[in-house]
N, C-alpha and C positions, 0 to 999 in steps of 0.2 A: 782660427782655422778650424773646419769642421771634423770632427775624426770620420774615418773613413766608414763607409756603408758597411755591417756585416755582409760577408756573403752567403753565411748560415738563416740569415733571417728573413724570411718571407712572409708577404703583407698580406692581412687577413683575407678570405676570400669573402666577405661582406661586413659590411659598417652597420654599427648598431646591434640592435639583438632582432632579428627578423621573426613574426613568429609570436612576435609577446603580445601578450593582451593585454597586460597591464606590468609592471616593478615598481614594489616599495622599498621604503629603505627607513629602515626602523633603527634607533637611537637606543643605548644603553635604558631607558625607561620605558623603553619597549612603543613608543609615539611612531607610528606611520609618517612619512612623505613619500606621495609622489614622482617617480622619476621618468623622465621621455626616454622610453625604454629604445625608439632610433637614436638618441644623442649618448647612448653609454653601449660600452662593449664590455665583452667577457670579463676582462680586466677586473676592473671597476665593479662588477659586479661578485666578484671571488676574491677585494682585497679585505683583508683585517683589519681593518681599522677600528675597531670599535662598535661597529654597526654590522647590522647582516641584515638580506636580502631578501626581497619574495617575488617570486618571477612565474609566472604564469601562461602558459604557451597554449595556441590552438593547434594541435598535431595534422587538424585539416590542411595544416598550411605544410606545406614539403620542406620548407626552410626551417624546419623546428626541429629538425634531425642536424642538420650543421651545429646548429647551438647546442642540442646536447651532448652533439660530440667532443664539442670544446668545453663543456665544463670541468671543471677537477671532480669526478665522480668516478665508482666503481663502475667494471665496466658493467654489472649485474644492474647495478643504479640503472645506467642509461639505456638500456635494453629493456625493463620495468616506465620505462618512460615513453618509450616509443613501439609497446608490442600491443598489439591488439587484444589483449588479455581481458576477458568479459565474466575475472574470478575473481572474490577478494581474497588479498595475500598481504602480509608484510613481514618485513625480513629485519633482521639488524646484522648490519656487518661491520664491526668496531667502532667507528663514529657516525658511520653514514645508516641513513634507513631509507629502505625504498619499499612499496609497495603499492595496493591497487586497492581504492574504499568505492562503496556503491552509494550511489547519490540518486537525487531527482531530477529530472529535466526541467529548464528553465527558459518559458518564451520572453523573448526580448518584449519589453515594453509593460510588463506587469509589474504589478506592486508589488514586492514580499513583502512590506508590512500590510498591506490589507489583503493579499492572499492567504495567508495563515496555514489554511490547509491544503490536503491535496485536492487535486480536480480528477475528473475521469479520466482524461485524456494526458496525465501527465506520466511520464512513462519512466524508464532505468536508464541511468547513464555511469559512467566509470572514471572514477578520478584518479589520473598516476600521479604519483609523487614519486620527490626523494628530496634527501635534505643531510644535513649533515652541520655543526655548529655554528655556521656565518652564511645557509645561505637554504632555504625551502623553493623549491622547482615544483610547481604541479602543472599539471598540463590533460589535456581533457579534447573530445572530439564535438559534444554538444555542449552549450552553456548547460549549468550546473545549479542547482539553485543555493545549495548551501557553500559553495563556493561566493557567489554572490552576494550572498547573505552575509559570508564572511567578510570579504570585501569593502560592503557599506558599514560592516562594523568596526573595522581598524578606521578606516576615514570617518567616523564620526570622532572619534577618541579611543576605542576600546585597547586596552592593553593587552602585549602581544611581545614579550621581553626575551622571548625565544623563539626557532624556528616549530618546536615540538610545541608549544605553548599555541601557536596557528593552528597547528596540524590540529589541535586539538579543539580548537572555537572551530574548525570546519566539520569534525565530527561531531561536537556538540550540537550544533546549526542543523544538522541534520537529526538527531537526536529532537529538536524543537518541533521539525516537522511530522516528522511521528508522535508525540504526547499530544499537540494542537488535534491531529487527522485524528488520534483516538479517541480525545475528549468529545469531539464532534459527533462520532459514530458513537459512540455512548449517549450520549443527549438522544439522537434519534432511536435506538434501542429502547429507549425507558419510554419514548412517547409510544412506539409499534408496541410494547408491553403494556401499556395504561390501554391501549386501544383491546386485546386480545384480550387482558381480564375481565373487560367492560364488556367482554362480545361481541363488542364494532368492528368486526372481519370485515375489512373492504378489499385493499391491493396488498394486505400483508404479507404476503405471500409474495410475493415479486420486489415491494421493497426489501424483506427481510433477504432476499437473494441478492439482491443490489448490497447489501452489506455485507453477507458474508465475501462476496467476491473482491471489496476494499479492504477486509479485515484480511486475506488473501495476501494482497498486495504492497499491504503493510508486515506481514510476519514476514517474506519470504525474505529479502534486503536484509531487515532488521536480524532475524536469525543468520544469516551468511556473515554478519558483521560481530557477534556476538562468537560464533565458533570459532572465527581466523583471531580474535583477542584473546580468548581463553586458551584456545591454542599458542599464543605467542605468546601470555604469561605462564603457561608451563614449559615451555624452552628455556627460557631466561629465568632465573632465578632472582629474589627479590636484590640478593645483594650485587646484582651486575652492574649496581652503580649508574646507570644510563638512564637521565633525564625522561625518557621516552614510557619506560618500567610504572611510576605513579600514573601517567595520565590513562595509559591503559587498565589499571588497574578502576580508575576513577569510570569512566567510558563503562568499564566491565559490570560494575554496579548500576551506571544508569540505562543504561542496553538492557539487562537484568530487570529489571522495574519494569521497562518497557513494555518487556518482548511479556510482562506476566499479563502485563494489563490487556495487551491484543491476543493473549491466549485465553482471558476470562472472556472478551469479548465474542472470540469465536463460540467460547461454551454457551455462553448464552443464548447467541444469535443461534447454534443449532439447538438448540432445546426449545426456544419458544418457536422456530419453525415445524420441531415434532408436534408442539401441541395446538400450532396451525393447522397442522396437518389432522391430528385427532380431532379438533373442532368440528371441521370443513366435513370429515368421514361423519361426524354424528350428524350435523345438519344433512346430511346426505340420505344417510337411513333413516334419520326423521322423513326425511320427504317421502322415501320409499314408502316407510310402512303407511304412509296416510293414502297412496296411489294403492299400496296394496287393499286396505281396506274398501275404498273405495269399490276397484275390482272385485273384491268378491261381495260385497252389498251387491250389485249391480246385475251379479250373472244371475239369480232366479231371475229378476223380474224379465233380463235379458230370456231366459228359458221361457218363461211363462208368454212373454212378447212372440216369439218367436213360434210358440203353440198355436195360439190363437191368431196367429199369422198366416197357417195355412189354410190354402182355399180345396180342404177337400170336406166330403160331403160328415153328418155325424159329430161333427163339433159341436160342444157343449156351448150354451146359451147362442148359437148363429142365430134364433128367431126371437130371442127376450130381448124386450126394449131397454131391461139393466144390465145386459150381456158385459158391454163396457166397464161397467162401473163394477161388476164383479169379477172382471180379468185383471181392474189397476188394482182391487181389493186383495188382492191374490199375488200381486207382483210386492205390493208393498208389505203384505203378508210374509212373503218367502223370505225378503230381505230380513226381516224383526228373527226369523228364525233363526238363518246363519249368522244374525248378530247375537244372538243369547249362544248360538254354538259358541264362536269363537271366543267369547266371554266365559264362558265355562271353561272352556279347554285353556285360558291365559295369553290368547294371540293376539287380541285387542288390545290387552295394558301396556301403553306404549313403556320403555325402558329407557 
C-alpha cells in the first residue's frame, strides 16, 4: 500500500535545470562527465556523493533566477549571481564564495585554439560565480571566452579535483589570453622600433597608436583583476585555512608578471611615439629651413626682376642689346651675396 502524499510537499515548479548551458560532474580524480542538464534537478545536483558539480547558466534566460533560488547557497551567493554587477569582487563567506571576474567576449563559432589573441572587436563581459565544496555555479550574460576555454579543457581530460581548482583554470584561461595578446604586441613593437631606428617613418605613427590603445585594453581588466585578489588576500589571512587562499595567491603572482609586462609595453610604445614624434618635427624643420633658403636666394633676383620690370622712362640698359644678360647677371649676383651673408651670420648651416 502506498504511504499517503505529504501535504507539506509541493512539486517542483520545473523539471530539470532550465537555464544551463552546460553540467558536469567530476569524480573524486577530478575527470569531467557530461550531464543533460533537462534530465537532472536541484537534487542531484547538491547531493554528496563523492562527486561535485559545475553548472553554468545563461542569466539571458529568466528561468535562471528559479534555479538559483533553489540552490543551497548564501543568500549574498545568489544575489552575486543574478545582479547586473559590471565590478570585480569576491567575497568568502565560511564555505561558500561568490563573486564577480572580468573576462573576454567570445563569438560562437571561432576557434580558441587558433584565435590565440585578442581581435579589435572583442569586447568585456562578466562572469558571476559562486561555489562552495560540491558544487561551482557560474553564470554569465554573453559567452565568455575563457569560460569556454575552460570548458574544452575539462572535456579533453584536464584535471579539476575541486570546485576552486575550476575557478581557477577559468582565471588562468584568462591569464593565457593576456600573455598570448602581449606577446603579440611586443613582436609588432620591436618591428615599429627596427623601422624608426632605421628611419623608415611610414604609418608609425598611427600604428603605434593602434597599440597603445590594445595595450589600453589589456591593462584595464588585467589591473581590476589584480586589485580585487590582493585585496582579498589581505582580508583573509594565510592561515584561514580555505582552499581558495593558495590559488589566489598563485593568480596574484601571475597577474603580477602580467600586468608588468603590459606596463613595460606601454612604456615603450609611449617613448618610441615621442621619438616618432621628434623625428617627424626634425624632418619637418629640415624641410622648412630648405624652403626658407630657398626664399631668401630668390628675393634679390625677385627685386632686381621686379626693377627692370617697370615700364617707366630712365631705366638702366632699356636701349643695350646686353641689357638682359646684365639684369640675369645681377639677379644671380644678388642671390651669391645674401648666400655669403647668411653663411657668415650661421643661418645656412643646416643643424
Amino acid at each position: 500500500m502506498a504511504p499517503p502524499a505529504d501535504p507539506e510537499a509541493r512539486p517542483s515548479p520545473f523539471s530539470g535545470l532550465p537555464g544551463a548551458l552546460w553540467l558536469y560532474r567530476f569524480d573524486t580524480d577530478g575527470r569531467a562527465r557530461p550531464l543533460d542538464a533537462g534530465q537532472y534537478g536541484l537534487e542531484a545536483v547538491q547531493t554528496a556523493d563523492g562527486h561535485w558539480h559545475w553548472l553554468h547558466l545563461d542569466l539571458s534566460d529568466a528561468r535562471s533566477a528559479q534555479v538559483v533560488a533553489g540552490l543551497a547557497l548564501p543568500e549574498d551567493a545568489c544575489a552575486t549571481l543574478l545582479a547586473p554587477d559590471s565590478h570585480v569582487n569576491l567575497q568568502l563567506e565560511g564555505d561558500a564564495v561568490h563573486g564577480v571576474f572580468v573576462d573576454w567576449t567570445h563569438q560562437r563559432g571561432v576557434d580558441l585554439a587558433a584565435e590565440g589573441q585578442l581581435r579589435g572587436d572583442d569586447g568585456i563581459g562578466w562572469l558571476h560565480f559562486a561555489l562552495t565544496p560540491t558544487l561551482l555555479v557560474t553564470a554569465r550574460r554573453q559567452a565568455l571566452r575563457s569560460v569556454e576555454a575552460a570548458r574544452h579543457a575539462v572535456g579533453a581530460g584536464a584535471d579539476a579535483d575541486s570546485p576552486v581548482r575550476l575557478l581557477e583554470l577559468v582565471a588562468a584561461r584568462f591569464a593565457d589570453t593576456v600573455e598570448r595578446s602581449s606577446d603579440g604586441l611586443s613582436v609588432r613593437l620591436d618591428r615599429i622600433e627596427d623601422r624608426v631606428l632605421a628611419d623608415s617613418i611610414g604609418e608609425e605613427r598611427r600604428d603605434l597608436a593602434q597599440l597603445r590603445h590594445q595595450t589600453v585594453r589589456l591593462h584595464r581588466p588585467l589591473a581590476a583583476m589584480r586589485r580585487v585578489l590582493k585585496q582579498f588576500e589581505q582580508r583573509h589571512p594565510a592561515d584561514t585555512g580555505h582552499e581558495l587562499l593558495p590559488a589566489v595567491s598563485r593568480l596574484n603572482q601571475r597577474f603580477d608578471d602580467l600586468d608588468g609586462d603590459v606596463a613595460t609595453l606601454q612604456e615603450r610604445a609611449r617613448l618610441l611615439q615621442d621619438e616618432v614624434a621628434a623625428k617627424l618635427a626634425e624632418r619637418t624643420n629640415r624641410h622648412l629651413y630648405v624652403l626658407s633658403m630657398i626664399t631668401a636666394l630668390l628675393l634679390p633676383p625677385s627685386l632686381v626682376a621686379g626693377l627692370f620690370g617697370m615700364n617707366l622712362p630712365g631705366l638702366p640698359f632699356a636701349h643695350s642689346t646686353h641689357g638682359l644678360a646684365f639684369a640675369l647677371s645681377l639677379g644671380v649676383a644678388s642671390s651669391v651675396v645674401v648666400y655669403l651673408a647668411l653663411r657668415r651670420m650661421g643661418v645656412s648651416r643646416s643643424t
